[in-house]
N, C-alpha and C positions, 0 to 999 in steps of 0.2 A: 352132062347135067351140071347146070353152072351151083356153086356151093352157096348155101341160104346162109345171108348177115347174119350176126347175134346183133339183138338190139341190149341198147344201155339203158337202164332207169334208176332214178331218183327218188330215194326214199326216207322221208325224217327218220332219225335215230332214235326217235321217242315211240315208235309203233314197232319196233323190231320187239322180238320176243323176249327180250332181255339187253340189259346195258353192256354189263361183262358178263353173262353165262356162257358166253363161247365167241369163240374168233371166228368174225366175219369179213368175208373180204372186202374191200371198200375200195374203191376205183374215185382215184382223184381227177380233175379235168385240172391241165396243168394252163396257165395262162397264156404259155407260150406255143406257139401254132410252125409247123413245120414247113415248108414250102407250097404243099397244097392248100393250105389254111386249115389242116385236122390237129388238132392238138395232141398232143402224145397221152396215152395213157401212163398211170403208175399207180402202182401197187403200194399199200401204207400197210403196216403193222398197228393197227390198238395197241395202246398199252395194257396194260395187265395190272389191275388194281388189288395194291395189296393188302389189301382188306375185303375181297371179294370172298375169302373163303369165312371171315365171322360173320357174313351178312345174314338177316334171315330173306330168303328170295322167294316171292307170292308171285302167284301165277296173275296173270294180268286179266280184268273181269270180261273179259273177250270166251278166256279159255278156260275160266271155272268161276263158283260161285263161294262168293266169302261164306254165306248162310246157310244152313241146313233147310231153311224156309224163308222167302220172301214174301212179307205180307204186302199187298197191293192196296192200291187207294180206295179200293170199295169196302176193305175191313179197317180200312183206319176210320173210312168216316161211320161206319156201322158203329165201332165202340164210342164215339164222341158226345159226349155229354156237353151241353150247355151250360154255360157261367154268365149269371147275369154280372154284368160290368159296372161300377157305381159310376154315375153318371157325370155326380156335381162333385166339385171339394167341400159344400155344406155337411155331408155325411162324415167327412175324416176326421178321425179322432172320437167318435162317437162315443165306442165303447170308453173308454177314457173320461168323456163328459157324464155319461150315466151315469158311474161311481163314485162323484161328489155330491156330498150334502149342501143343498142350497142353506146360508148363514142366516136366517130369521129372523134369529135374538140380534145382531148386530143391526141389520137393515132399521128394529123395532128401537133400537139403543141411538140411532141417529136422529129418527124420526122423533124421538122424545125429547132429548138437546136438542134440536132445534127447535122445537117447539118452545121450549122451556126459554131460548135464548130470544124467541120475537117476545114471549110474554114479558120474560123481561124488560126487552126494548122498549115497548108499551105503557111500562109503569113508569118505567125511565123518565119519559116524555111527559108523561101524566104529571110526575113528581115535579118538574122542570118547568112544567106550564106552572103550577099551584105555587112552586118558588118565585118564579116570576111575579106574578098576581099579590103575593105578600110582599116582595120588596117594592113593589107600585105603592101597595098602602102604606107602607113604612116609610117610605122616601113623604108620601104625604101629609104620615100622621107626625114626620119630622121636622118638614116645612112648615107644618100648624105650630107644631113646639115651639119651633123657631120664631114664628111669629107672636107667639103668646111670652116668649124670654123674653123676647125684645120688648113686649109693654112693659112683661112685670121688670127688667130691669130700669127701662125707663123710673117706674113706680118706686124700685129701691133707691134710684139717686135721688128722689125727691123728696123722698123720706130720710131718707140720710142729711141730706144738707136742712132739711126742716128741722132735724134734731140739734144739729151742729148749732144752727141757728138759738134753739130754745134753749138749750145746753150751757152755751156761753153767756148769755141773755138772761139768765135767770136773776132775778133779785135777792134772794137771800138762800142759804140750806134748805130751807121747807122746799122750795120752788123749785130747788134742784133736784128732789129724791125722784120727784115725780120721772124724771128722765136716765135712771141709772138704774142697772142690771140688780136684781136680789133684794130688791128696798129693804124688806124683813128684815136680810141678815148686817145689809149695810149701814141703816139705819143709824144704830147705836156707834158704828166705827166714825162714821161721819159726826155725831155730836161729839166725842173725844177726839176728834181731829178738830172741827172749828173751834173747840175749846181754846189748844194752846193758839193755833192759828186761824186769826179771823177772815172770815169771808169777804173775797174782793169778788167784785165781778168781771171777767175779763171782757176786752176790746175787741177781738177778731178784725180782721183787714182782708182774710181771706184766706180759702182751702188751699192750702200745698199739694195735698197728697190724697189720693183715696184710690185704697186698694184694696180687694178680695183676697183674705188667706183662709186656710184649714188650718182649726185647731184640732187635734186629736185626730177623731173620725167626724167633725163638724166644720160645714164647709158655706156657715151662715155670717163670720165675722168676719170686719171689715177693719181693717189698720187707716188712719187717718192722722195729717198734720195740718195746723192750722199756725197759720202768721197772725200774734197780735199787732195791734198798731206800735209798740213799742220795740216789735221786730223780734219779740221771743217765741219760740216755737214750742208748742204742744201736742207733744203725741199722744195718741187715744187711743183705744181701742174699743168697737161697738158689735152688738151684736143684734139679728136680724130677727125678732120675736117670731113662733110661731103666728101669731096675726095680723103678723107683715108689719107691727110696727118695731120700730129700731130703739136701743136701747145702749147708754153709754154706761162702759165701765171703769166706774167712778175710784176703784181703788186703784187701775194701774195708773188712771189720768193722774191723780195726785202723789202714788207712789208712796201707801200709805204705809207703815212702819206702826209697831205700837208705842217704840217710844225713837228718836233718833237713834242709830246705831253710832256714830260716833261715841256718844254720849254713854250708853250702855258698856260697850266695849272701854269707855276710858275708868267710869265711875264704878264697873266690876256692881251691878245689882247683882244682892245675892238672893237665891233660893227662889226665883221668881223665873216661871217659865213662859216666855213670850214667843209668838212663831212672827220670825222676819223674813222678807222676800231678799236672799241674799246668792250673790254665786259664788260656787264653791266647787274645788280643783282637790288633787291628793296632793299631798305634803308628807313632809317627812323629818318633821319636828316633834321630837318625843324627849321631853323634861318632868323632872318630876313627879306628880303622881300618874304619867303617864310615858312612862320612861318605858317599859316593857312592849317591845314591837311584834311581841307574840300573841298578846294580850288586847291590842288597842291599834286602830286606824286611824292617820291623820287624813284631815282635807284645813283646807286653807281657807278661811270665807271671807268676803269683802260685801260691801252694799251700794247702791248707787248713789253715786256723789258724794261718797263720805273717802276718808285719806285712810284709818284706820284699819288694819285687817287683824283679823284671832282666828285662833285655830282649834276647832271643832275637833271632838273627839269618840269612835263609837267601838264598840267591841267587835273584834276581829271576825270573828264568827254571827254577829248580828244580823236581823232579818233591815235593819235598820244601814247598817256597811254595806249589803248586799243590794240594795235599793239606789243607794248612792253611787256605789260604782258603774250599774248600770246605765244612770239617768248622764253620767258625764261618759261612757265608754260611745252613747251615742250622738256626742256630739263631739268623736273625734281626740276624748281624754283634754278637751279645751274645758275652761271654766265656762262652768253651767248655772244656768237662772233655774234656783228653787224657791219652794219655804220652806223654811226647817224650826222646831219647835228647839227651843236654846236654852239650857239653864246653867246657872255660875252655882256650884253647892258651895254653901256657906264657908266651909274650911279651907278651900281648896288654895295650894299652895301659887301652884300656876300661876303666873303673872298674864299672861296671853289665853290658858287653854279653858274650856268650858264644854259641858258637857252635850250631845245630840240626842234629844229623846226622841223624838219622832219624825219623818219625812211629810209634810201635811201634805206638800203640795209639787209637783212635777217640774212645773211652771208657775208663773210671778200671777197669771190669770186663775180664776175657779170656772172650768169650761162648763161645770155642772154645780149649784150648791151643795157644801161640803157635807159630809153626815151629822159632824157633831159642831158644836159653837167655838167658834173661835174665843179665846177669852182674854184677847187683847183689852177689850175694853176694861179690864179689870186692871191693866196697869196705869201706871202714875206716868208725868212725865221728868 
């Protein structure tokens, strides 16, 4: 009875019942083949892992069961409860959105600024038109103005050179009052004026000059020169009547004085108080009974066209010092055109000085008639 082969088989090492639980024999096929073409057999030893003994070693789920119960797929889907699934991302964050208070009062606080900022706007433009529309009239109630300057000054040159005209033209004093400023008060200055000096009538050849100044806060007179035919020059000064007619002022035209100041100053009249149109500076000449510079202010006075100068004297503390310094501090501490009221007292030692009683007049002109009477005409010449 012929002997039955062993057969060989092939088995992964991953289905044996174990890695290292026990040595298994394992038959290698060697690559090398023997003269028949059978390859030799050989025998291999496993190693022996030495860690095999702290392993924990489970039986493989062929040969037992991890679980004391295996539930199946018909009680997993029995206990399964349904979940509805949100669908959109509109919903995320929901909860989160519920718990804020919509802002009201802020939306209500916008809504009224701007409100408040178109009414504005509105008035704005309103105001802006109504501006406009007033500077249209203004622009033409300015052009009319302008038109209406232009005659009336037309009307002032022609009144002006009409006076200039009757002025120099006149025939005697009577004939002239009719054309000069204050007649009333002039009057009598002008009869003691052509007393010592008689009345010529002048020649004119022709206006030099004419020009618009301010005096004070009045902005009606008019400075003027005039060329006689013998070539001497006459300065004037005129002013613009409220009924538009023109009016010459006759005391600066002749430059009237009460009595000559040379004369005065040299012949010392005493106890007699005359007001002269004189300019007048500080100084600092103290003799005599006015030797005391704690006591007494000097100013210096001179007059027009005269050589002669004296020296005015007033109390240091005076409303009369105080007036004077002001009237020359604005023009620069230069000698200033006043009229000052003058008196020489009878004793006085003084050779030069004389006394300042009053400030009449600011300037050489009366921009207004004075309050009280000048009393020049009461002097001699």
């Amino acid at each position: 009875m012929a002997k039955k082969k062993k057969s060989f088989e092939l088995r992964p090492i991953e289905e044996s019942k174990g890695v290292f639980d026990e040595k298994v024999e394992v038959v290698r096929l060697d690559a090398d083949k023997d003269e028949l073409g059978i390859s030799p057999v050989q025998r291999l030893e496993l190693p022996v892992d030495p860690e095999a003994e702290s392993r924990l070693v489970l039986p493989t789920r062929d040969l037992a069961e991890l679980r004391t119960h295996q539930p199946g797929v018909d009680a997993i889907m029995d206990n399964w409860v349904p979940v509805a699934a949100k669908q959109t991302e509109d919903e995320w964050g929901g909860e989160a959105k519920s718990e804020r208070k919509i802002p009201w009062g802020w939306f209500a606080l916008i809504v009224i600024v701007v409100g408040a900022g178109v009414l504005w706007s509105l008035t704005q433009v309103q105001k802006a038109q109504e501006q406009v529309q007033t500077s249209v009239k203004k622009t033409q109630a300015l052009k009319a103005s302008d038109q209406v300057e232009e005659l009336d000054a037309t009307r002032v040159i022609e009144e002006i050179e009409h006076l200039i005209k009757s002025y120099y033209g006149a025939e005697s004093p009577a004939e002239l009052l009719s054309f000069v400023r204050h007649p009333d008060r002039v009057k009598p200055l002008m009869d003691h004026y052509y007393a010592h000096f008689p009345y010529v009538k002048a020649d004119i050849n022709f206006t030099d000059l004419l020009q618009p100044i301010t005096l004070g806060n009045r902005a009606n007179f008019w400075l003027t020169v005039v060329i006689s035919k013998d070539q001497t020059k006459r300065t004037t000064l005129l002013e613009i009547m409220p009924d538009g007619r023109a009016k010459m002022d006759w005391e600066t035209a002749v430059n009237y004085q009460p009595m000559p100041w040379d004369e005065f100053v040299e012949n010392r009249l005493r106890d007699v108080s005359l007001d002269f149109r004189i300019d007048a500076t500080q100084d600092n000449l103290y003799t005599h009974e006015f030797v005391n510079q704690d006591e007494w202010i000097c100013f210096q006075l001179s007059a027009y066209e005269s050589v002669l100068v004296a020296y005015g004297y007033a109390k240091k503390d005076s409303e009369i010092a105080k007036q004077m310094l002001a009237i020359i501090s604005k023009n620069d501490n230069q000698s200033t055109s006043m009229m000052l009221r003058l008196r020489i007292p009878k004793d006085l030692k003084s050779r030069q000085g004389m006394l300042i009683e009053k400030v009449v007049n600011d300037r050489w002109i009366f921009v207004d008639p004075p309050k009280e009477e000048q009393n020049s005409e009461k002097s001699t010449h």
